[in-house]
C-alpha positions in Angstrom: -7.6 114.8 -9.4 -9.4 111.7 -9.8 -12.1 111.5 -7.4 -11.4 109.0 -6.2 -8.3 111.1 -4.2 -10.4 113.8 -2.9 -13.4 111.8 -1.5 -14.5 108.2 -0.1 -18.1 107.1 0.8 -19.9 103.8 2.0 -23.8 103.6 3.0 -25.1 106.7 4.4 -21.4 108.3 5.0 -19.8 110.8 2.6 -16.1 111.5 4.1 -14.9 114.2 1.7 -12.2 117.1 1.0 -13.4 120.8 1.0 -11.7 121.0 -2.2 -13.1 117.5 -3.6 -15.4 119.9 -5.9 -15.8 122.6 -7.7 -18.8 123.7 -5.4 -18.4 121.4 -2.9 -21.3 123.0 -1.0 -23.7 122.4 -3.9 -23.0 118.9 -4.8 -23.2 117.9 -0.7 -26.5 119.4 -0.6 -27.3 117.3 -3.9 -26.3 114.3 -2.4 -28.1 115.0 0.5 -31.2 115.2 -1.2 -30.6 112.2 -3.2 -29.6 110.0 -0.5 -32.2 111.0 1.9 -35.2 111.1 -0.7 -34.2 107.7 -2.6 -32.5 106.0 0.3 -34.8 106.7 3.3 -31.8 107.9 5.7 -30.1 110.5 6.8 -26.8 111.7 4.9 -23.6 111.9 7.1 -21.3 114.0 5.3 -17.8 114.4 7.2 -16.2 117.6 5.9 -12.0 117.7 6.1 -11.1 121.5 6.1 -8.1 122.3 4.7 -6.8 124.0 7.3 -7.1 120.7 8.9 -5.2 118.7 6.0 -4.1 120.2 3.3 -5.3 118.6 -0.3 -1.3 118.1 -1.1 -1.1 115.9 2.3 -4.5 114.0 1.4 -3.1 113.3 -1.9 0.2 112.4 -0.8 -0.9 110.3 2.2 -3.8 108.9 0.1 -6.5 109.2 3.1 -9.2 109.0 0.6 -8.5 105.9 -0.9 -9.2 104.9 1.9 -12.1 102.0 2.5 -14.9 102.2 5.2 -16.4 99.5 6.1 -19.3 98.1 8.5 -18.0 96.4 11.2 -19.6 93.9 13.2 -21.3 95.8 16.2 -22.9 98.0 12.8 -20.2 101.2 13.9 -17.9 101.5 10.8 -14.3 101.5 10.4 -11.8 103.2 8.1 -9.0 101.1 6.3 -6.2 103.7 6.0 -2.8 103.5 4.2 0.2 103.6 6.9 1.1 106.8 5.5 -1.9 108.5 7.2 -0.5 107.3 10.6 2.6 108.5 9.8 1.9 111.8 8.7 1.0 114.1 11.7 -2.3 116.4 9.9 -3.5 113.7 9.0 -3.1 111.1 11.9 -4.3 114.0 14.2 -8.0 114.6 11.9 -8.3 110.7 12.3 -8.0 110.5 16.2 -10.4 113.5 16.3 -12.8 112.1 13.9 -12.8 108.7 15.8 -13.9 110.3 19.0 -16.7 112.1 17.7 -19.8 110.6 18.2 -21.8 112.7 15.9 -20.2 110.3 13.3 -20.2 106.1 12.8 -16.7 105.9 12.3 -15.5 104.8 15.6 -12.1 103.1 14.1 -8.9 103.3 11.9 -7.7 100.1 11.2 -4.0 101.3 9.2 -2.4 99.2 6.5 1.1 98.7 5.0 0.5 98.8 1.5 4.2 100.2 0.6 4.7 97.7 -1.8 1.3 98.2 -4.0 1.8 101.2 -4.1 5.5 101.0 -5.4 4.4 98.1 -8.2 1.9 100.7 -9.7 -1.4 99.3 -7.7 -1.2 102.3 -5.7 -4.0 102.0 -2.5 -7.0 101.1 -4.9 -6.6 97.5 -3.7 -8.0 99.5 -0.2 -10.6 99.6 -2.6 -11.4 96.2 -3.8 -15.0 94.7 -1.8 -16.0 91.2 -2.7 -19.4 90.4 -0.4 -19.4 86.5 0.4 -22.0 84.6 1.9 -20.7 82.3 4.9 -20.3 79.3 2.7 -18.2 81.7 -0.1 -16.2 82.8 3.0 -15.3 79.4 4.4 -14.3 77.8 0.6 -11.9 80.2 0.5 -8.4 79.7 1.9 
């Protein structure tokens, strides 16, 4: 698998498959170490178990390509293809994940991206983040 498929991160926050790696264990504690000694902050690594979703459903549902963003109170949200509501392993880990507090991810915000993903663009345009200053943002239509 690409990567890309198995595993999604933004800031501090690692959201990953227990399968993403060859040993998975090995290259978290890595990043970990990288993150926390180059980056100053803590590493929040959220570990999907298979037993909770199975690597065929994260691949078919496309969870991981997934985007997470920042949102405005500074919590942080996940932009998930509709698939991952639809499927019910998958929608499940997302409610659960949501109401854990341990974790900044406090929303799923689903998207029907059916059509990218039948054209060939698949959910990489989940993907795509342009920063704008204000002025960018309100030139644009």
């Amino acid at each position: 698998f690409h990567n890309d498929v198995i595993s999604v991160g933004h800031q501090n926050v690692f959201l990953y498959h227990e399968r993403a790696f060859v040993n998975t264990s090995n290259v978290i504690q890595q990043l970990r170490q990288q993150v926390e000694t180059l980056c100053q902050v803590p590493f929040i690594a959220i570990e999907v178990k298979e037993s909770d979703i199975s690597l065929e459903a994260a691949v078919k549902t496309y969870l991981f390509n997934s985007q997470i963003v920042t949102l405005p109170d500074q919590s942080m949200g996940l932009i998930a293809p509709q698939e991952c509501q639809e499927s019910p392993s998958v929608h499940n880990f997302l409610q659960k994940l949501i109401e854990n507090k341990a974790q900044p991810i406090r929303r799923v915000i689903y998207q029907n991206i059916r059509e990218s993903m039948q054209n060939g663009g698949g959910p990489a345009c989940l993907r795509l983040r342009v920063a704008l200053t204000d002025k960018e943002y309100k030139a644009m239509h």
